[in-house]
N, C-alpha and C positions, 0 to 999 in steps of 0.2 A: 274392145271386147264387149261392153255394154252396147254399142251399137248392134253386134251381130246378134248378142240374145236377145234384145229387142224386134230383130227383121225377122227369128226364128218363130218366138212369139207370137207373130205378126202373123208371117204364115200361117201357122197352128191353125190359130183363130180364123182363117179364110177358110180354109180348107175342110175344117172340123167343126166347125163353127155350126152353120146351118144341120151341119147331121145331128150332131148333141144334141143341139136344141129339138129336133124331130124328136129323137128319141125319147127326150123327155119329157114333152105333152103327152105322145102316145104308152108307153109303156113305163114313166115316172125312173127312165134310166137315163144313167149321166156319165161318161166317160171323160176321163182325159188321162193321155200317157197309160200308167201300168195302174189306176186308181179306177174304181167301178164305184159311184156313188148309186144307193138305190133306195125311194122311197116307199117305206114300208109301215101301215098302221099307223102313220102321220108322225113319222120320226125319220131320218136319214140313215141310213148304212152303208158301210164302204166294206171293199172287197178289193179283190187283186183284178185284174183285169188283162186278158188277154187276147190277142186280135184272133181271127179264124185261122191265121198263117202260121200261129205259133207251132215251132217242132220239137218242145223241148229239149232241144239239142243246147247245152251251155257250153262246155267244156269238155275235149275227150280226156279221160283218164290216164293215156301212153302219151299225152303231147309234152314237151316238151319244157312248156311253163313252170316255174318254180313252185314248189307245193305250198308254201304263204299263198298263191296265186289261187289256187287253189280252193285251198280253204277261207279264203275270204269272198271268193264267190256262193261257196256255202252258206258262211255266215251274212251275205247281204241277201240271200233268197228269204236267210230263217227270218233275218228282223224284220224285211219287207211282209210277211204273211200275219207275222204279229205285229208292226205299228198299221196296218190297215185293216185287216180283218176285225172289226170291232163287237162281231158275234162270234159266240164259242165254238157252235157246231160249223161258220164259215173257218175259224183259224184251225181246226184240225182238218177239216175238207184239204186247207190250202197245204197247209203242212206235208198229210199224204202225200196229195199229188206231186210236191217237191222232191219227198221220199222216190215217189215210182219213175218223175224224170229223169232223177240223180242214177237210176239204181240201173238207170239203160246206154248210162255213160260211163260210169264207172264199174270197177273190179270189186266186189265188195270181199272184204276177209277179216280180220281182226281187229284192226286200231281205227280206236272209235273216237269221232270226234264228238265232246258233247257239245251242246248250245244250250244256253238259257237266258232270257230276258222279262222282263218282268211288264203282262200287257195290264195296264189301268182300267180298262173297256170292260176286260174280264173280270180282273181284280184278283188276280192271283199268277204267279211266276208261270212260263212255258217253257217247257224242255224240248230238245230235239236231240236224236241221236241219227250220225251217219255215218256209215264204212269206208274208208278210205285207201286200204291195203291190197295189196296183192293179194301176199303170202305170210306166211308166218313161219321162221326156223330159229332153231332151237340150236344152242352152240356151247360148249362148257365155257366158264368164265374163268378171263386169266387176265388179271389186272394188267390196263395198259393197251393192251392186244382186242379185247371183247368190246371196248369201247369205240377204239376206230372202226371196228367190225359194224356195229351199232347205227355208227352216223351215215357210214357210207351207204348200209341199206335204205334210211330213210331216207335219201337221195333218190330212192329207185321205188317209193313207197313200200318196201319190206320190214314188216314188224319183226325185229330179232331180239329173242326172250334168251336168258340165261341158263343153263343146265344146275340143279345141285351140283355141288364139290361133294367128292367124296368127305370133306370136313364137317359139310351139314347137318351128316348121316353119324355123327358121331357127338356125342356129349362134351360139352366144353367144363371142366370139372377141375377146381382146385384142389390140391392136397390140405390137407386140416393140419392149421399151426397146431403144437401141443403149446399142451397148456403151460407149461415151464419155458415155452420160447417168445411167449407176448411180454410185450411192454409197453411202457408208458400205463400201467397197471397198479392199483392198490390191490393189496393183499394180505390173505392170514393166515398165518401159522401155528398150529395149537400144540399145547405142550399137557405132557402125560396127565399133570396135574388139575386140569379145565382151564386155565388159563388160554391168552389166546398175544399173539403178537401180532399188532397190525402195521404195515409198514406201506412206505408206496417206492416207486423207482421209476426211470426212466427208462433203463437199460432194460436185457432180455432177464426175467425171472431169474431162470436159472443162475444168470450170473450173481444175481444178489445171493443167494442161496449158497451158494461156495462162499460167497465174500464170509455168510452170517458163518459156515463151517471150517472158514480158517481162521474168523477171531475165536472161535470155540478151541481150538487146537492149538492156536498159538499162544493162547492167555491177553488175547487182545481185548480183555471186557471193558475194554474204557470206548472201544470204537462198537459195542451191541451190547443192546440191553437184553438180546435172547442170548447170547453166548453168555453172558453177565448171570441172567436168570441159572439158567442150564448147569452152569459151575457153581454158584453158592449154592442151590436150591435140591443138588445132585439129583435132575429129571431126564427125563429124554425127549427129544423134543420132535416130533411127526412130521419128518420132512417129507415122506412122498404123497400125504395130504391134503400139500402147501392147496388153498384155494386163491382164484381171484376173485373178487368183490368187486369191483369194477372197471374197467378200462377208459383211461382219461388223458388227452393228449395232452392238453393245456397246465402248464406246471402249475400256475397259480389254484387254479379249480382242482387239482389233485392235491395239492395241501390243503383245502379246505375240505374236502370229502376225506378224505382221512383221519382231521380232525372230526369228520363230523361219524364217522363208526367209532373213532372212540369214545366218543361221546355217548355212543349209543352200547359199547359192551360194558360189562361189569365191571371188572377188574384189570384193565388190560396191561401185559407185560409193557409195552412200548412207550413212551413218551411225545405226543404231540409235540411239530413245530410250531402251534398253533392255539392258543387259549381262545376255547369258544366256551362263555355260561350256559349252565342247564335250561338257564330260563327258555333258550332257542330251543329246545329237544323236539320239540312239537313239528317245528318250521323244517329242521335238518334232518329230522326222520322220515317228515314228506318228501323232500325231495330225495330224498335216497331211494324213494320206493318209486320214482319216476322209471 
């Protein structure tokens, strides 16, 4: 293998040899392969180079070649224009005329392939855009079915885009919990007299709220301290008022915020599981106002 690119080489040099060299005493031009070296203002510059025979013909569009195939011919014209072209106004010169070759072989229509590499010469990133598509259609989407649809057109270079569902065209909209159906919630309940019960639960509101209305009914005051209240104190106590105060999943962190409003009301009917001193009031009122 190294023998025969040597004998290639070899050639080259026979054959092109004395021409180059012509060329470049008389008009400071240097060719070899697809590379145009040219001295200019006593600095070198390279370009793309192209023989008189070229027909920009690369690739037909309908052949049969796989479209990687393709688009990597694409992609080696775009890096070839920017790693040689090492002047600005030559790499968009070279670019074009890529564009206007491409654009006589190919179908141009929607699905765009971008290019970008970044030329050091210039000093700043070059983009390239080019069209590779037929056609474009348009098909409702139905999971499963629209995707095969999909691949098999880009086998055939057909861009297929998805229609709205009619679901698109409609608001995606939850129904609002009420407020007596959250949990994992701390909350208060105020009674006729300003007082106030704070309590927290796990369960749905509501359920605690019957619980609190059948120790009231039943004489259960040893299991509530609002039923407790309500019957020594003969109040009534504002149940469709009930507010929440916060909403907290974590058991631990909802015992401590619990304790930490009572902390924070005056008088509260309820009892803490939880002894926290005044001295924190500062620290537990800020975070409650998070």
């Amino acid at each position: 293998m190294v023998l025969r690119v040597s004998i290639i080489f070899y050639i080259t040099s026979i054959i092109y040899g004395p021409l180059s060299n012509l060329l470049w005493r008389l008009m400071d031009i240097f060719c070899y392969f697809d590379v145009l070296v040219m001295k200019k203002e006593g600095s070198l510059r390279t370009t793309v180079y192209r023989k008189p025979t070229h027909t920009g013909r690369y690739l037909q569009h309908m052949s049969d070649y796989p479209m990687s195939v393709k688009q990597g011919g694409i992609h080696g014209l775009f890096h070839r224009a920017c790693k040689l072209c090492h002047n600005e106004q030559d790499n968009w010169t070279e670019l074009e005329l890529v564009k206007k070759e491409l654009a006589t072989v190919l179908i141009l229509g929607t699905l765009w392939i971008h290019l970008s590499t970044r030329n050091p010469d210039i000093g700043r990133r070059i983009t390239m855009t080019i069209n590779l598509c037929v056609c474009e259609i348009a098909i409702p989407y139905i999971r499963g079915i629209s995707e095969n649809f999909k691949r098999t057109g880009e086998r055939f270079n057909i861009k297929t885009v998805f229609k709205a569902t009619l679901a698109n065209f409609f608001r995606k909209t939850k129904p609002n919990i009420d407020t007596l159906d959250r949990s994992q919630c701390i909350y208060r309940i105020a009674c006729e007299c300003g007082t106030e019960y704070i309590g927290k639960t796990g369960r749905p509101l509501n359920t605690r709220i019957r619980q609190h209305k059948y120790n009231l009914r039943e004489g259960h005051f040893d299991k509530s301290k609002l039923a407790s209240h309500a019957f020594e104190e003969g109040h009534k106590i504002d149940w469709i008022n009930t507010i929440i105060l916060q909403s907290q999943p974590n058991t631990i962190h909802r015992k401590y915020k619990e304790a930490a409003y009572m902390l924070r009301s005056n008088d509260p009917i309820s009892q803490s599981s939880l002894d926290i001193s005044r001295i924190w009031f500062p620290l537990t009122d800020k975070e409650l106002h998070k």
